[in-house]
C-alpha positions in Angstrom: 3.1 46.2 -14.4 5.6 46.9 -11.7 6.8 43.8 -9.5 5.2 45.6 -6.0 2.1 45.3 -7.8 2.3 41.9 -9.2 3.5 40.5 -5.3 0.7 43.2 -3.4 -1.8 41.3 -5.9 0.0 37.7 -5.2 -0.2 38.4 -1.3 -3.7 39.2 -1.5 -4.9 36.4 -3.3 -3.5 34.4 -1.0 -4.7 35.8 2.0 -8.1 35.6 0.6 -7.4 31.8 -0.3 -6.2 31.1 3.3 -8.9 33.0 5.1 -11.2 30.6 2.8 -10.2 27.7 3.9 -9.7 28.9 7.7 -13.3 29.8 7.6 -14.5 26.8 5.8 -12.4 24.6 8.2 -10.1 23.0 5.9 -7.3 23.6 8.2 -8.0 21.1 10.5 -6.4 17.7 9.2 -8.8 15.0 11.4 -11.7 17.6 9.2 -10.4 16.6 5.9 -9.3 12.9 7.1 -12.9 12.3 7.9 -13.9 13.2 4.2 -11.4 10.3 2.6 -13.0 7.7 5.2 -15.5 7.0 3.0 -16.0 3.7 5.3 -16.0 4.7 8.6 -17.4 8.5 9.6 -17.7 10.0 6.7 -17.7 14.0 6.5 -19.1 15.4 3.6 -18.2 18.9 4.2 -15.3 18.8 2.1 -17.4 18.0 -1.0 -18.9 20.9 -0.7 -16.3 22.9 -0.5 -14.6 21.2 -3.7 -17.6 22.1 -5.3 -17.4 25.8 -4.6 -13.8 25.5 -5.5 -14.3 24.1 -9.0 -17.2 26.2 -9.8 -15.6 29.4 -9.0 -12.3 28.3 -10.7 -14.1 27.4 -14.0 -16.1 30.3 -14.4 -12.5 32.0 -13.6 -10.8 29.9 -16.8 -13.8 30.7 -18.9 -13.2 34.1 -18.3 -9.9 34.2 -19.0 -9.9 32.1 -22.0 -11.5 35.2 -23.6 -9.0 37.5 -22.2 -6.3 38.5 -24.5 -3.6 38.5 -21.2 -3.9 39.0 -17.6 -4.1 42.2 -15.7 -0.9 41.9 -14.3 1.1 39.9 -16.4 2.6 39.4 -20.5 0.6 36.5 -21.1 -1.0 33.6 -19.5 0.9 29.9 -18.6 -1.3 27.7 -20.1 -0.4 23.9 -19.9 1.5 22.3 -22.9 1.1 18.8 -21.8 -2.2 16.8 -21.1 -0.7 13.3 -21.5 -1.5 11.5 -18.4 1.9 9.4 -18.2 3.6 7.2 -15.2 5.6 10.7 -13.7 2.1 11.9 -13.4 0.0 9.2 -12.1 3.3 8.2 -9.9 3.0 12.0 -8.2 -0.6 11.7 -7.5 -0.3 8.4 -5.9 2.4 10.1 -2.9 -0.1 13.3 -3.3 -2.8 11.1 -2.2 -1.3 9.1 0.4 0.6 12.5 2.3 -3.0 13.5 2.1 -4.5 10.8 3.2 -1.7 10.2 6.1 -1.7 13.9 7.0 -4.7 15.6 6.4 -2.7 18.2 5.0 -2.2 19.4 1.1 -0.1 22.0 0.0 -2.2 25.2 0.5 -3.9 24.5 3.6 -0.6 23.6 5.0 1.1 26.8 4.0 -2.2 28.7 5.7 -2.2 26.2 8.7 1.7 27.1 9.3 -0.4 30.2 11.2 -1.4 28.2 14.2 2.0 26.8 15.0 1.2 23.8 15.2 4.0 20.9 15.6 1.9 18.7 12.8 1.9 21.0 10.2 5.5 22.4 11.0 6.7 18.8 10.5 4.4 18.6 7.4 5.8 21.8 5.8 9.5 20.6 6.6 9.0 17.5 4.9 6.8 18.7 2.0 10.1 21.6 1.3 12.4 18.7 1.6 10.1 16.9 -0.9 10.6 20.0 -3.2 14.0 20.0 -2.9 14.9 16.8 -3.4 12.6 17.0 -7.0 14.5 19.5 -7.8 18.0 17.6 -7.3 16.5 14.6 -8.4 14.6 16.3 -11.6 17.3 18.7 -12.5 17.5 17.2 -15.7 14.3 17.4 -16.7 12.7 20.9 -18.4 9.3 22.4 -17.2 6.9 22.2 -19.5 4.7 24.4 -18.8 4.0 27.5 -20.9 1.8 30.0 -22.8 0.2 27.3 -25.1 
């Protein structure tokens, strides 16, 4: 398949995955904050939301289980490694507390960057400069990630 393809696809996707969580509210940070204060004012919204999210992704990986290859690509990048080891549990941990501190994950962040907000600039600075210093700091190490 031809790269403007593959990226018109990619861009799509995404835009459908950030217009999901804009209308679902996800981009508000005090939204998802509320759903990890289990002891105080809990919001359950979010639950529900992760629900529709894992439901819809694992009919997706059924589905393409059965699929010799993608539409748009060679072959899939399946996993290789399912060892839950101390680089894993140790990037969880700072997953969970930026999430916790900021409201913010990754994808919501990226969608966020739309309002301009100062928060979520200042997120998205420090979450690339996370990224980059991984990659100084893990330049040794080899993805393992892979058709499997």
């Amino acid at each position: 398949m031809s790269a403007a393809l593959r990226a018109l696809a990619a861009l799509t996707a995404g835009l459908l995955f950030g217009l999901g969580l804009a209308l679902s509210g996800m981009l508000d940070p005090a939204r998802v904050r509320g759903f990890l204060d289990v002891g105080g004012a809990w919001d359950p919204s979010l639950a529900f939301v992760l629900g529709g999210a894992l439901a819809v992704s694992g009919i997706g990986y059924a589905a393409a289980r059965r699929l010799e290859r993608p539409a748009l690509d060679s072959g899939f990048d399946w996993p290789r490694r399912t060892r839950i080891d101390p680089p894993l549990i140790l990037g969880a941990a700072l997953f969970g507390i930026g999430w916790g501190l900021s409201g913010f994950c990754p994808g919501p962040a990226v969608a966020a960057l739309s309002t301009g907000a100062i928060p979520v600039l200042v997120f998205v600075a420090a979450m690339l400069a996370g990224m980059a210093a991984h990659g100084f700091l893990g330049a040794g190490r080899r993805s393992e990630a892979g058709p499997g």
